[in-house]
C-alpha positions, 0 to 999 in steps of 0.5 A: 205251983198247985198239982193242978196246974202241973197236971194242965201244961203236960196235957196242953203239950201232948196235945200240940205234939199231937196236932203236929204229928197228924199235920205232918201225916198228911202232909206225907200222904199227900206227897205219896199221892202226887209221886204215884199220879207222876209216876203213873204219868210216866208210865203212860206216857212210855207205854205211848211212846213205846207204842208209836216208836215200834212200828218205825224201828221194826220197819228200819231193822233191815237199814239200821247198823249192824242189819247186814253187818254190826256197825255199817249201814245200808249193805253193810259194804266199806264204800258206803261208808266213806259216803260213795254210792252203793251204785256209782252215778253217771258223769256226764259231759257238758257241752261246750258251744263254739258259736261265733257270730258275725261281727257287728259293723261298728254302730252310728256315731253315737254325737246323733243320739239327742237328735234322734231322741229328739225326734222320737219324743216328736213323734210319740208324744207330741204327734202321737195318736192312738189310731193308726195312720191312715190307710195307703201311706204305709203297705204290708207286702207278702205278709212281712215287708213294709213299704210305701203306699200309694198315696206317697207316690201320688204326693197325696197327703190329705188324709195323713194331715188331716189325721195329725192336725199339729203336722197340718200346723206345721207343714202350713206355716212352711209352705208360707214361708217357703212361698213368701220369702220369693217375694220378700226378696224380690221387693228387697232387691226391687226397692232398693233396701238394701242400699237404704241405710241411713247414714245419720251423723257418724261423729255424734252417734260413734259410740251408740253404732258401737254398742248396736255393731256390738250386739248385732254381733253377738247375734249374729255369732250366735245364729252362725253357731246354730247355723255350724250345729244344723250342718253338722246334722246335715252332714252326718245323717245324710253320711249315715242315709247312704251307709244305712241304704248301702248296708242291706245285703250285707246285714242280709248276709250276715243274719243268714250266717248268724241264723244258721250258726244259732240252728247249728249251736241248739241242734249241736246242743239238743243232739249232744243231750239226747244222743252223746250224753245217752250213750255215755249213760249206755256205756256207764249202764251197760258196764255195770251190767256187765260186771255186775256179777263181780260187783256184787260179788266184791259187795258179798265179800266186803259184807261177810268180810271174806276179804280177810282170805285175800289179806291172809293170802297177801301176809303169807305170800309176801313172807319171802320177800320180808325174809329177805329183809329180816336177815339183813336186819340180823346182819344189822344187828350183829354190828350194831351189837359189835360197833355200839359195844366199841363206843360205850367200851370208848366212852368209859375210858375217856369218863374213866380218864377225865376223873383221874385228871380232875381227882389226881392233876387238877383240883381247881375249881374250873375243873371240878366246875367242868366235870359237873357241868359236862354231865360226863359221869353219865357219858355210858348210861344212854339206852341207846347203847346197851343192846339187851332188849333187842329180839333175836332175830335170827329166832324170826328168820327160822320162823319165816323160813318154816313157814316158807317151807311149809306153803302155809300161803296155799291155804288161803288161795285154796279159800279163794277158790272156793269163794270164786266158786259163788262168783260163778253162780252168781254170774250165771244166774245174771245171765238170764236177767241182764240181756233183756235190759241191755235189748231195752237200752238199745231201743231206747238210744233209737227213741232218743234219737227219734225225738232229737231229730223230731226236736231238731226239725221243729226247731229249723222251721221255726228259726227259718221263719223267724230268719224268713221274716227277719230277712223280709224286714230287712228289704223294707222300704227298699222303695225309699232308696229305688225311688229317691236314692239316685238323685236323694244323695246329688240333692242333699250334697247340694243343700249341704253345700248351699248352707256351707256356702251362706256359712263361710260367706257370714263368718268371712264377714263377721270377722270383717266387721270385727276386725277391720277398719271403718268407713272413711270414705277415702280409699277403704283397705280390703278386709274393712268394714266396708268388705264386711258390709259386702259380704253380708249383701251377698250372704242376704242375697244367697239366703233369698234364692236358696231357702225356699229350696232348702225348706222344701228339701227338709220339708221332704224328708219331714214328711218322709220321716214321719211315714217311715217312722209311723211304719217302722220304729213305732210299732216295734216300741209299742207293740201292744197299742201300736195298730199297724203292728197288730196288723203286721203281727195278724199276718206273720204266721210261724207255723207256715214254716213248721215241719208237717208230721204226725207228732206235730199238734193240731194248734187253733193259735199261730204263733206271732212273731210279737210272741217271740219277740217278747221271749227273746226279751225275756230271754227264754229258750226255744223249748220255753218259747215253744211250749207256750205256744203249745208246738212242742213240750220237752216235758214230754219226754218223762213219759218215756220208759226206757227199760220193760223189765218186771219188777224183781222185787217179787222174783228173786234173781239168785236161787242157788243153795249156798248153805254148802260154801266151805272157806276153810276145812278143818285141817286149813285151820289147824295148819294156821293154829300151828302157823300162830305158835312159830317162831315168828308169833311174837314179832313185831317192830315195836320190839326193835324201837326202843334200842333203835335210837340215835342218841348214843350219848347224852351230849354231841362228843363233838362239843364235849371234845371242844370243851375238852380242848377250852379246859386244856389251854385255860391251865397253867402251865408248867403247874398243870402241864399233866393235867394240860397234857391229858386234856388234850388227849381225851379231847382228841379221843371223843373226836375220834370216837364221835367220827369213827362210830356215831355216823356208822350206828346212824346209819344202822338204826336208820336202815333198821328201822326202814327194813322193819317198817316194811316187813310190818307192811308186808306180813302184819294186818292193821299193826299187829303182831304176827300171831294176832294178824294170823288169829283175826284173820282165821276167825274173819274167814269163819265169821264169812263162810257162815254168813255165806252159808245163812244169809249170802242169798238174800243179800245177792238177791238184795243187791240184784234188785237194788242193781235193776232199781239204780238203772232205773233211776239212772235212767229217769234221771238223765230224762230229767237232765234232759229236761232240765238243760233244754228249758234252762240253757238249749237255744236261748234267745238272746242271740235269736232277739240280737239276729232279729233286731238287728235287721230291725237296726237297718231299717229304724236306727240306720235308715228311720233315724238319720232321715229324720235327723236330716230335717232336723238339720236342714229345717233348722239351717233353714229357720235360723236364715229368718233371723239371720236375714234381719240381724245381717241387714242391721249390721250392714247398715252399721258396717256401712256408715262412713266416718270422715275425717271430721268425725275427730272435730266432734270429739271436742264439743260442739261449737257455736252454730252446732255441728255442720252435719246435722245443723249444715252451717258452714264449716270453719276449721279450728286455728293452729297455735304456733308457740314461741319456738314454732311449737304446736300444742292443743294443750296451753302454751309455756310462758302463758301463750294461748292454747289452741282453739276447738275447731268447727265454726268461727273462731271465739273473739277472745281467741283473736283479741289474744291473737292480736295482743301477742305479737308474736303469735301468728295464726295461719289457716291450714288448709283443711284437707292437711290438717284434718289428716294430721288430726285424724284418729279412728 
């Protein structure tokens, strides 16, 4: 390779390092870049964050953990962080109503429904129309009482027709009727039709009159089934008339009881909430005003934690009777000591034994087998039996009894004292503050009481109107019953039995016809045919005299019902397009009976009883009824300010130096430094447990003693007599051992271990030792003593103002109680609706209804009688047809000349074949004989010719009546 080339490829290679190494540098520098605008982003971002965050932290410093004590919120109090309020809420009593209306009769028989929709369908779509009916059929009298107006008295319907063209139709097609059935019958009786009845040739038309019988039947079955339905309508609703008219004072009765038990239940309510529920607020305000003072007194003491001083003082009061207790547990202790000695001393010797047998008496396999299974080798090894870390206690019962005598529980009682010493400022400062506020919840039960009875008034006169009304409306349409309730009830039993009658005459002679024989001419039997036909003369005679009176009668009560309706039910289901309830409601003014007082606001609006009618139905209450309609509002009420005091959060409430409170002197501190370094310092039951146990061996000896006894009877003996012999001895000793010691160290340990459970209760603070109980409680009492002195005044005026804040709020919440409990759950209307309709109930379900179901039975009745005349007549003729004896002649064929009846030739009955033996046959003959011949006309001539050719046959003409009866078969 020449030198210049050599020269090239290291230069080439330079280069493209270098190119690397200046991509790479920027590359670098472009990474330092991009860091430095994200961490200058950041920073920014901090700086933002820190800026909005400051403000909110510095204003809840005060609330933040730690504010008033490290750890706690809010005062810093231990209740406040179990989740109770700082200052507890009221608990008010619900009320509870005792309310029992009156019974309700038991309603109409619910069978009538479908009539009574029936009608109402009738009368709201069919004749329904958008004006009102005309004037002088229906009145309005004293403002809230329905009756009859004078163009019913005069019988003047002209304008009511006029009105209800379809009505007018219908009314004219009854007066024809009832006006030309008359003389219907007249001509049916003049010209005889009813014993016209053509008689026809019964044998030849049988079957045809069988079929008409038949359907004629059925028909008629089927009439007297619409006939049974209308009376049934008859009956009830004419029984539902008089119960309806016979009801009135009693329904009057029970709406007077109902309305004074529903006053009395919202009066009961309103009284309970604004007077009985403001005294319990008034009691529960008025106690903590009261012990004001020793609450916030307990809320100092929980805060600045003073109430270590009442812990020291229960530690060290509480010593004589933990001395009583730590002795008996010496007196223990030295016979735990003494018995558990006994039994490891036991124990030994029977390891001791049992080796010596299995080493020296038995060298079986099952022995040596036992002695690694028992696990007896370690029989003497279990802590419970060696007693060298147990405390001396008689060590700790000297420390209780110096401290005993040195009165170190003094020390504490002095620092409660002095800390009382706050409790007395800080009650006499409350008393200047805390009487005026009790003055204004004095006044305040005044106001409420004021506005109880205020409510209570304008509640009565509102119920006393709508029970006015209610009542009023019960007495409508008593005309109805002075003018035609004497007479109505003798003329409908009348009508109802009239139809009753041509009933049971119609069914009697249905099953007549049914049932009994036909027409034979020949002395018919009772309950025939021939009987049927009678009674259904006499059931079209019945039907011509009483249906014009009939129809009349429903016509009536059609026309008596429509009015009534029109007056009564029909305003009441359509109050808003119903004219003559606009009307009605026009006149009805609630406000007539409203207390008349200087509260009472000045209305332009009366309220309408439609109005209330609708908030029953929406099931409102009478605040909410009331408000609506601008008479009274509940709501006013959040306007009342109870309490007059200024605010304190500008006046500070506690102004007492309390930089001067002393807990503890110096020489108090010092005794308790001494008190930590006695004799008792380090005691505490945990010391005890470890040797306080009850397993003193690692198996039950019990069972030891039975495997003991097992190995003894499974050798051999004489060759292991001793070996046997020892066994059983060390058998019988860990029995004795377990029944002498184990149950009386039980017991030991167990009455150790309760006496020093409860000492621990009595003399250490949250399970620690004696020392360190006496040190955390030393510093606690400082850490109080100088949050009393620094901060203890700002906390009690703190608490004050937070004292004024919370009775406000109580109060302003038991106003919002109120409130909320008369708009929701005092007086609702539901009973007030149930009071009203039911008075309704008396006039259009109980009255209205049942005469309006009474035409509907009565004109049916008295329009299926039209079918029932033509179908009885028909089935009268056919009842009547008389089938002779003759009619079995027929039966075999017409012979020549053709039927006697329809042709009138001359009759010759058929001849009697006598067969050899003085047999008598229509069939043929044995031996070839002739048979007999058909009767009716002359006999055939191939018939004689037999006759004459057969010597011995003999012909003899019967006489016809005998021998017709021997034929005769129905």
């Amino acid at each position: 390779m020449s030198p210049v080339v050599a020269t090239v490829e290291p230069l080439a290679a330079v280069k493209s390092k270098s190119i690397k190494s200046r991509k790479r540098r920027q590359r670098r520098r472009r990474q330092i870049a991009y860091l430095a605008i994200c961490g200058l982003s950041v920073a920014i971002f901090g700086f933002a964050l820190a800026t909005i965050i400051r403000p909110a932290t510095a204003q809840d410093d005060e609330t933040a953990p730690g504010g008033w004590r490290k750890g706690y919120v809010g005062h810093g109090t231990t209740h406040e962080q179990m989740g109770q309020p700082h200052w507890p809420p009221v608990e008010y009593t619900v009320y509870k109503p005792t309310t029992n209306y009156t019974k309700e009769p038991p309603p109409p028989t619910s069978a009538m429904n479908s009539i009574f929709n029936f009608t109402h369908f009738l009368y709201d779509k069919v004749l329904y129309s958008d004006d009102p009916i005309p004037e002088g059929y229906i009145v309005v009298k004293n403002s809230d009482t329905l009756a009859l107006g004078p163009k019913v008295e005069e019988n003047d319907w002209r304008d009511l027709l006029a009105h209800y063209w379809m009505v007018l139709i219908w009314v004219f097609i009854l007066v024809v009727l009832i006006i030309i059935i008359p003389f219907i019958a007249v001509c049916y009786c003049c010209f005889c039709c009813c014993r016209r009845c053509r008689q026809g040739c019964p044998p030849c038309t049988s079957k045809q009159d069988a079929q008409r019988r038949f359907c004629c039947g059925i028909c008629l079955l089927i009439l007297i089934i619409g006939l049974i339905f209308g009376i049934i309508i008859a009956f009830v609703t004419n029984k539902m008339i008089d119960s309806g008219f016979s009801e009135t004072s009693e329904t009057m009765k029970r709406g007077s009881e109902d309305t004074c038990t529903y006053l009395k239940d919202v009066a009961d309510h309103v009284y309970h909430l604004m007077m009985y529920n403001y005294e319990e607020m008034e009691t529960h305000v008025l106690d903590q005003l009261t012990h004001a003072h020793r609450h916030i007194f307990l809320d100092l003491s929980d805060t600045s934690e003073s109430s270590s001083l009442a812990e020291m003082e229960r530690v060290l009061e509480n010593m004589p009777e933990a001395l009583e207790l730590m002795k008996q547990v010496e007196k223990m202790e030295k016979d735990l000591r003494f018995y558990g000695s006994q039994l490891r001393d036991g124990v030994r010797g029977i390891k001791r034994d049992v080796n010596f047998a299995v080493a020296n008496l038995c060298q079986l396999q099952m022995c040596q087998k036992f002695l690694i299974s028992s696990n007896i080798e370690h029989i003497d090894t279990s802590q419970c039996l060696h007693f060298d870390t147990l405390p001396n206690t008689t060590a700790y019962v000297e420390g209780m009894e110096d401290i005993i005598a040195k009165k170190y529980y003094i020390i504490p009682q002095r620092g409660l004292l002095r800390l009382k010493a706050v409790s007395d400022k800080v009650q006499s400062q409350l008393s200047f503050v805390l009487p005026p506020m009790m003055r204004d919840l004095t006044k305040g039960k005044t106001v409420f009481r004021e506005q109880a009875t205020n409510v209570r008034n304008i509640v009565e006169g509102v119920l006393a109107n709508i029970h006015t009304k209610t009542l009023h409306s019960t007495k409508s349409f008593e005309d109805v019953y002075d003018r035609f309730g004497h007479d109505r009830n003798i003329i409908s039993l009348i009508v109802c039995l009239l139809i009753l009658l041509v009933l049971f005459i119609l069914i009697f002679a249905l099953l007549c016809g049914c049932f009994g024989r036909r027409r034979t001419g020949y002395g018919d039997e009772c309950c025939s045919k021939s009987t049927g036909a009678t009674c259904l003369l006499l059931a079209i005679l019945l039907i011509f005299c009483v249906f014009s009176f009939i129809a009349l009668v429903g016509l009536f009560y059609f026309m008596l019902g429509m009015v009534t309706y029109q007056g009564a039910c029909a305003p009441l289901r359509d109050q808003e397009n119903n004219t003559l309830f606009r009307q009605l409601d026009a006149s009805i003014d609630l406000k007539h009976y409203l207390p008349s007082n200087g509260d009472s606001k000045d209305v332009s609006q009366p309220l309408k009883m439609s109005n209330t009618i609708q908030a029953c139905h929406e099931n409102q209450t009478i605040f909410e009824m009331m408000r609506m309609n601008n008479i009274y509002d509940i709501n006013d009420l959040a306007r009342i300010k109870v309490m007059t005091v200024d605010d304190t959060d500008s006046v500070k409430v506690f102004d007492e130096d309390l930089s001067g409170v002393i807990l503890l002197t110096p020489e108090e501190r010092g005794d308790l430094t001494t008190a930590q370094a006695n004799s008792l310092a380090t005691y505490h039951s945990s010391l005890y447990m470890p040797s306080l146990c009850t397993q003193f061996t690692p198996m039950n000896l019990n069972a030891l003693s039975e495997q003991l006894y097992k190995l003894s009877n499974d050798l051999e003996y004489p060759a292991y007599g001793w070996a046997k012999v020892s066994f059983w001895n060390e058998g019988l000793n860990t029995k004795a051992f377990h029944r002498n010691f184990v149950p009386k160290l039980t017991s030991i340990v167990e009455k150790m271990r309760a006496n020093l459970q409860k000492i621990d209760e009595l003399i250490s603070y949250e399970n620690h030792d004696f020392t360190t109980t006496i040190k955390i409680l030393t510093a606690t009492a400082n850490r109080s003593e100088q949050f009393i002195q620094t901060r203890g005044k700002d906390y009690i005026n703190t608490l004050s103002s937070n004292l004024t804040q919370t009775i406000d709020q109580i109060i302003d919440d038991y106003i919002d109680m109120i409130i909320r409990e008369a708009n929701e759950n005092v007086g609702h209307c539901a009973p007030l609706s149930y009071i009203y309709y039911r008075g309704v109930d008396l006039i259009c379900h109980r009255l209205v209804d049942p005469i309006n179901g009474f035409w509907v039975g009565i004109l049916l009745c008295a329009l299926l009688f039209l079918p029932i005349l033509f179908v009885a007549h028909r089935l009268m003729c056919l009842y009547k047809k008389i089938y002779p004896y003759l009619a079995t002649v027929g039966a075999g064929g017409v012979v020549e000349g053709g039927c006697p009846i329809c042709t009138g030739a001359p009759y010759v009955p058929p001849p009697i074949v006598s067969c050899s033996g003085g047999q008598q046959a229509y069939c043929g003959c044995p031996a070839g004989a002739p048979t007999r011949g058909g009767g009716g006309g002359l006999p055939p001539e191939d018939a004689i010719q037999a006759a004459e050719a057969d010597p011995e046959a003999t012909y003899q003409v019967a006489d016809p009546v005998l021998s017709a009866s021997k034929r005769k078969r129905d």
